[in-house]
C-alpha positions in Angstrom: 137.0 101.0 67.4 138.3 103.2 70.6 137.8 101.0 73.0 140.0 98.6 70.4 142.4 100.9 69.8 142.8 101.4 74.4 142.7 98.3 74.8 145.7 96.9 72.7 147.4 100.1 74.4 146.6 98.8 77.5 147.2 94.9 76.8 150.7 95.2 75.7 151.8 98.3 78.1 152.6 98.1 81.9 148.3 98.5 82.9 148.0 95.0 82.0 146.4 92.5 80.3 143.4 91.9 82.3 142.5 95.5 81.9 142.8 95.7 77.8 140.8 92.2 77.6 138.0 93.6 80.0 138.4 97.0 77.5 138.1 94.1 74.3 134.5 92.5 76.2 132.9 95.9 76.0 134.5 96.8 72.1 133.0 93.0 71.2 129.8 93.8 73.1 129.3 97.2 71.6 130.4 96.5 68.4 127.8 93.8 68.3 125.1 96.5 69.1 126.7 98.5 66.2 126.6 96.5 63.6 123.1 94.7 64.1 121.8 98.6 64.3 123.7 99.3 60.6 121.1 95.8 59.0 118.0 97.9 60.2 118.8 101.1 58.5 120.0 101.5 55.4 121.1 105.4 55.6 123.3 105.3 58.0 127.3 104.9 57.7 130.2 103.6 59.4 129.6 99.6 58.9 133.0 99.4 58.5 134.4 101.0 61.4 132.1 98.7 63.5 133.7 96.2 61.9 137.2 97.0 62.5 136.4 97.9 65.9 134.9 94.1 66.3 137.9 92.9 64.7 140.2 95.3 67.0 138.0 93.9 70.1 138.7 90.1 69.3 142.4 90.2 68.7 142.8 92.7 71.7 141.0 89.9 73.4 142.8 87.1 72.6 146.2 88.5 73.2 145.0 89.5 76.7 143.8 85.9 77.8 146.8 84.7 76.0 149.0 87.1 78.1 147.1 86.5 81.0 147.3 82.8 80.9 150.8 82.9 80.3 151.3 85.3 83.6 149.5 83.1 86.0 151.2 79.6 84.7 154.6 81.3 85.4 153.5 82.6 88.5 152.7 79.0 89.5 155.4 77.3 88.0 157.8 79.2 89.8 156.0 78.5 93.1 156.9 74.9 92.5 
């Protein structure tokens, strides 16, 4: 959920998009991890802030490509 949390900081602040979507691949990829850990056992909780930090991870992700995407077809555009 952190890295979720950083990286939506980072996508729509001056660091960039590129770094919070590279932040969201790691949120997604641990999150993952996370929640296929919470079907094996039974005691443990905190399901659902793996959850939201999957969730977190995906939009955080798709704003950044989004973002990025728009960046690089205005930087070619306006080399045209």
């Amino acid at each position: 959920m952190v890295l979720g949390i950083v990286g939506i900081v980072f996508t729509l602040t001056i660091c960039g998009a590129f770094a919070g979507a590279m932040l969201a691949v790691v949120g997604v990829t641990l999150g993952g991890v996370a929640l296929a850990q919470y079907k094996t056992a039974e005691d443990q909780d905190g399901r659902g802030m793996a959850t939201a930090g999957v969730v977190l991870s995906i939009v955080t992700l798709s704003i950044g490509v989004i973002l990025t995407l728009l960046f690089w077809c205005g930087a070619f555009a306006s080399a045209w």
